[in-house]
C-alpha positions as CSV (number, residue, x, y, z in Angstrom):
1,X,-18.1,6.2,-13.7
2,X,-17.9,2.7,-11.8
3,X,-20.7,1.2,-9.9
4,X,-20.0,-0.1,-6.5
5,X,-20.3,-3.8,-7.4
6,X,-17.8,-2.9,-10.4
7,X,-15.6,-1.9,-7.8
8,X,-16.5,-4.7,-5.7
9,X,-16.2,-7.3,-7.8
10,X,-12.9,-6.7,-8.8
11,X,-11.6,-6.6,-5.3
12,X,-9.2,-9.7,-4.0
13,X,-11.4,-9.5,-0.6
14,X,-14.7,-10.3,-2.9
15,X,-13.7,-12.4,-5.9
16,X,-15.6,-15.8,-5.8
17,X,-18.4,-14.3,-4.4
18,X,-21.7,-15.0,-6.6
19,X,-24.3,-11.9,-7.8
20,X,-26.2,-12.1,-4.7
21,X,-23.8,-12.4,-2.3
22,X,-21.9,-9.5,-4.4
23,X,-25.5,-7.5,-4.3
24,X,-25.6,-7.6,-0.7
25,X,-22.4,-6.4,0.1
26,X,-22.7,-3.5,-2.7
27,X,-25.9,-3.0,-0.2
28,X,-24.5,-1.9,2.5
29,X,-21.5,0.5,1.1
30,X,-21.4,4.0,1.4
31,X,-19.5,6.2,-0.6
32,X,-16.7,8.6,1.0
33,X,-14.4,11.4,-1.0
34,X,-11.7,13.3,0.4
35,X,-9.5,15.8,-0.8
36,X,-5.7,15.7,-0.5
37,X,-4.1,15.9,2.6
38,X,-7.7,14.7,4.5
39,X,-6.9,12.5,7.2
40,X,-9.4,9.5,6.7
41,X,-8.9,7.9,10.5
42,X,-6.2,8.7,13.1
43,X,-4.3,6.3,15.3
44,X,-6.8,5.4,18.2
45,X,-9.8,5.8,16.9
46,X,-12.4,3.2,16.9
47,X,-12.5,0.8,14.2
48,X,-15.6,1.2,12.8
49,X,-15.6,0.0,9.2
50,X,-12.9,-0.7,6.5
51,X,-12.5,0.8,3.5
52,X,-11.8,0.1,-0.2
53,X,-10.2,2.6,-2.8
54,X,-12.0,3.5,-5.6
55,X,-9.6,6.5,-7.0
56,X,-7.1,7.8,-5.6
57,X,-4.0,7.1,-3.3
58,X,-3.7,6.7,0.7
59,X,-0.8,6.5,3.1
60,X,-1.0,4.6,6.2
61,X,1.5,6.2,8.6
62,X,3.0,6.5,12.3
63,X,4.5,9.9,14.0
64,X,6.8,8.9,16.3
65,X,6.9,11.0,20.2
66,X,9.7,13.1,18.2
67,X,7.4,13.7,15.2
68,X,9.5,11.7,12.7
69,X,6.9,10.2,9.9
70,X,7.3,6.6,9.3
71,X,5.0,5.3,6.4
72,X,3.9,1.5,6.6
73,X,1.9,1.3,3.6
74,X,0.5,3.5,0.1
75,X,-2.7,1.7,-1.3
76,X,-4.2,2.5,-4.7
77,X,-7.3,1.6,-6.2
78,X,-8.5,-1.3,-5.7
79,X,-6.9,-2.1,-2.8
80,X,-8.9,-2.3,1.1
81,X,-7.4,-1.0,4.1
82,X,-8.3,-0.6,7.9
83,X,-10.0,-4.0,7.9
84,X,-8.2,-4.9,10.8
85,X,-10.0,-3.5,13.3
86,X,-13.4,-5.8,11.8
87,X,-12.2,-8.7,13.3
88,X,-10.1,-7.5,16.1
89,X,-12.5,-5.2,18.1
90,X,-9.3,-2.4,18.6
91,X,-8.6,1.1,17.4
92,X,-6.9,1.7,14.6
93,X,-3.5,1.6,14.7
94,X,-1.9,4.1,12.8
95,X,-3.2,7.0,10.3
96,X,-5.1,7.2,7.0
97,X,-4.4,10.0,4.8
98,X,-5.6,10.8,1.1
99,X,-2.5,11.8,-0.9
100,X,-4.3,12.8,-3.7
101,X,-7.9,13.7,-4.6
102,X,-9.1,10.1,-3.5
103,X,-12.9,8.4,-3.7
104,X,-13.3,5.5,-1.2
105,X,-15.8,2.6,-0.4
106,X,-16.9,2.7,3.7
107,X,-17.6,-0.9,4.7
108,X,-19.5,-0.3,8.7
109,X,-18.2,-3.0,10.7
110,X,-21.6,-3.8,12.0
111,X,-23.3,-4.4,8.7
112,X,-20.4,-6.1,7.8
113,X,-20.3,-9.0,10.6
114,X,-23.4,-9.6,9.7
115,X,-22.8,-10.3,5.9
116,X,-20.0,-13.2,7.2
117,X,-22.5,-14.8,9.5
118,X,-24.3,-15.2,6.1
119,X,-22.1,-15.6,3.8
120,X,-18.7,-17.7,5.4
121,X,-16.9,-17.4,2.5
122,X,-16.2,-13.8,3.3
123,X,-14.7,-14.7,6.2
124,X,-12.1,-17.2,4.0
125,X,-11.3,-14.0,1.7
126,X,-10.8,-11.6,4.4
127,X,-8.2,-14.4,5.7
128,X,-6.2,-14.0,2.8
129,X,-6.0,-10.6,2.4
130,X,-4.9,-10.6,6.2
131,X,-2.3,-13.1,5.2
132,X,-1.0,-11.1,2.5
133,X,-0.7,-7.9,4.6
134,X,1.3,-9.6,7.4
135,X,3.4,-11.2,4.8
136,X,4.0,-7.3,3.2
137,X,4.7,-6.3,7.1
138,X,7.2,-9.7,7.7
139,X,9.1,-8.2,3.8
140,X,9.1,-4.3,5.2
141,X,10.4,-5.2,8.8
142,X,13.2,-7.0,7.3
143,X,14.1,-4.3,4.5
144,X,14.0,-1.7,7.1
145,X,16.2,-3.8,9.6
146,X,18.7,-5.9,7.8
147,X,19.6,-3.7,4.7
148,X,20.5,-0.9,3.5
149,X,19.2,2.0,1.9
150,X,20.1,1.1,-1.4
151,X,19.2,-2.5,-1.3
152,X,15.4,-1.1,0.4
153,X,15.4,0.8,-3.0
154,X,16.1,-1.7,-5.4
155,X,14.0,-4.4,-3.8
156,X,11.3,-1.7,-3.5
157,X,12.2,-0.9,-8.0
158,X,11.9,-4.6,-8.7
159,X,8.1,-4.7,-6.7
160,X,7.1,-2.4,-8.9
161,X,8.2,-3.7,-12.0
162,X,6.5,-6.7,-10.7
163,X,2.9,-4.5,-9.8
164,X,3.4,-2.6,-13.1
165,X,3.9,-6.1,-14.8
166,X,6.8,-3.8,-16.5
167,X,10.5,-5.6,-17.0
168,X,12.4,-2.2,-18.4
169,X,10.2,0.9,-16.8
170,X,8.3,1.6,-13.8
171,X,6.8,4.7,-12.7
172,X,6.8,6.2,-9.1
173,X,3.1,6.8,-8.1
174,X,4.3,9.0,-5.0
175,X,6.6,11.8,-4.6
176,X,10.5,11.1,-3.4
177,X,9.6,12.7,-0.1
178,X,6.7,9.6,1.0
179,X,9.1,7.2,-0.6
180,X,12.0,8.3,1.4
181,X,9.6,7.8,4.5
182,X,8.5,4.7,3.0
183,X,11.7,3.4,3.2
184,X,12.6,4.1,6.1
185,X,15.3,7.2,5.5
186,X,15.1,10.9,4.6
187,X,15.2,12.7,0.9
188,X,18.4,13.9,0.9
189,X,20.0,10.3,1.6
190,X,17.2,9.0,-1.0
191,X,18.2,11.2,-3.7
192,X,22.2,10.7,-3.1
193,X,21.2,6.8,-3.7
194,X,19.3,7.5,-6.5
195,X,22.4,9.6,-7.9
196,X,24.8,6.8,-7.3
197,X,22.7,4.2,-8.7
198,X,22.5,6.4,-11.9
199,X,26.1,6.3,-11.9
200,X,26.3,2.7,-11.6
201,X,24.4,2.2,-14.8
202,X,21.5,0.4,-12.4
203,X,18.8,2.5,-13.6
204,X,18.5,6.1,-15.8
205,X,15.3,8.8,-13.7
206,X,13.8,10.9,-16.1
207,X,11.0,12.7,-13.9
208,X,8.9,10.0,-12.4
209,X,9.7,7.4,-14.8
210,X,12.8,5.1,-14.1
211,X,14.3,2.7,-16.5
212,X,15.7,-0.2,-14.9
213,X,18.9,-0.7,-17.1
214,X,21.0,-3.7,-15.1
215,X,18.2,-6.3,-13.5
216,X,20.9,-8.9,-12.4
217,X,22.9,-5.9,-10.9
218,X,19.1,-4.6,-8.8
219,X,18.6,-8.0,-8.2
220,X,22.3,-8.6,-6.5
221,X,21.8,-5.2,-4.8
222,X,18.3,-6.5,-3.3
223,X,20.1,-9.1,-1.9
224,X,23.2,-7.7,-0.7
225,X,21.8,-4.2,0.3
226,X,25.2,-2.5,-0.4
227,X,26.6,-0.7,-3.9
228,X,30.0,-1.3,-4.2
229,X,32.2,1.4,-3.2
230,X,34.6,3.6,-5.7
């Protein structure tokens, strides 16, 4: 099993940091597991802390008044979330929930302030990593609001390929119903775009494994967010 400065150490927030510095952040961790379908934090509550994944998955998600489910992120391991909050002094603003049997790092804010007066360079790495994730929020704004469903799916294919560092084959590490909600539409509409992108020779689904058969023609459907009509 992974020690915490394993973990740590091989997180984008931390890299750079020396063994000390690494030492006192492993210091004041504290170890969290939840079971599948555990909410970790709900929209409102305070931001206490931030959180790193060790194993597992998470969704970050909205209801809307109506109840409709609108997913805004799924982090793996590696990956922190809820570190907004740190720096912001608000609430959280939307939900955590484990999707799968998932181990987790707990970061307290307090402890954590305190590290960044000490150590400034934390405060550079948290920067980038807030960066990043407004970048991710600018990409999924304009997926959801400029294109289509199918061109949201193919852009979302080709990430993976990227993530997976895999050109031909990528595998879907949620189910079709989170992805749906992911991308902003419902299973059924998902599924008929996965059947028509099947028979467009774009890709071939065997389970959870897709083969990306025609890059150019995802690529051009990224772009243009529309299969062509027969």
């Amino acid at each position: 099993m992974k020690t915490a400065i394993d973990i740590i150490s091989k997180t984008p927030l931390f890299s750079g940091l020396d063994e000390d510095a690494l030492q006192a952040v492993c210091a004041i961790t504290v170890r969290k597991d939840y079971d599948k379908g555990r909410i970790i934090f709900s929209e409102g509550d305070a931001g206490n802390g931030f959180y790193t994944i060790v194993s597992g998955r998470v969704k970050i998600f909205k209801v809307a008044p109506e109840g409709k489910e609108q997913i805004l992120h799924i982090f793996g391991p590696g990956e922190p979330f809820g570190e907004v909050p740190v720096f912001t002094g608000r609430p959280f603003p939307a939900t955590a929930q484990a999707i799968a049997g998932t181990s987790l790092l707990f970061f307290p804010k307090a402890a954590f302030v305190t590290l960044i007066h000490r150590n400034p360079s934390l405060a550079l790495s948290m920067l980038g990593v807030l960066s990043m994730r407004l970048r991710e929020f600018t990409v999924q704004i304009e997926n959801l609001s400029l294109k289509e469903v199918p061109g949201r799916l193919s852009s979302y294919l080709l990430y993976l390929s990227d993530e997976q560092e895999s050109a031909n084959t990528v595998k879907l590490t949620i189910s079709k119903s989170q992805l749906a909600s992911l991308l902003g539409t419902i299973p059924e509409t998902l599924s008929r775009i996965f059947t028509k992108m099947v028979a467009a020779r774009l890709i071939s689904v065997q389970g959870s494994d897709i083969e990306l058969r025609d890059r150019s023609g995802l690529e051009d459907l990224a772009e243009n967010g529309k299969l062509p009509e027969k």
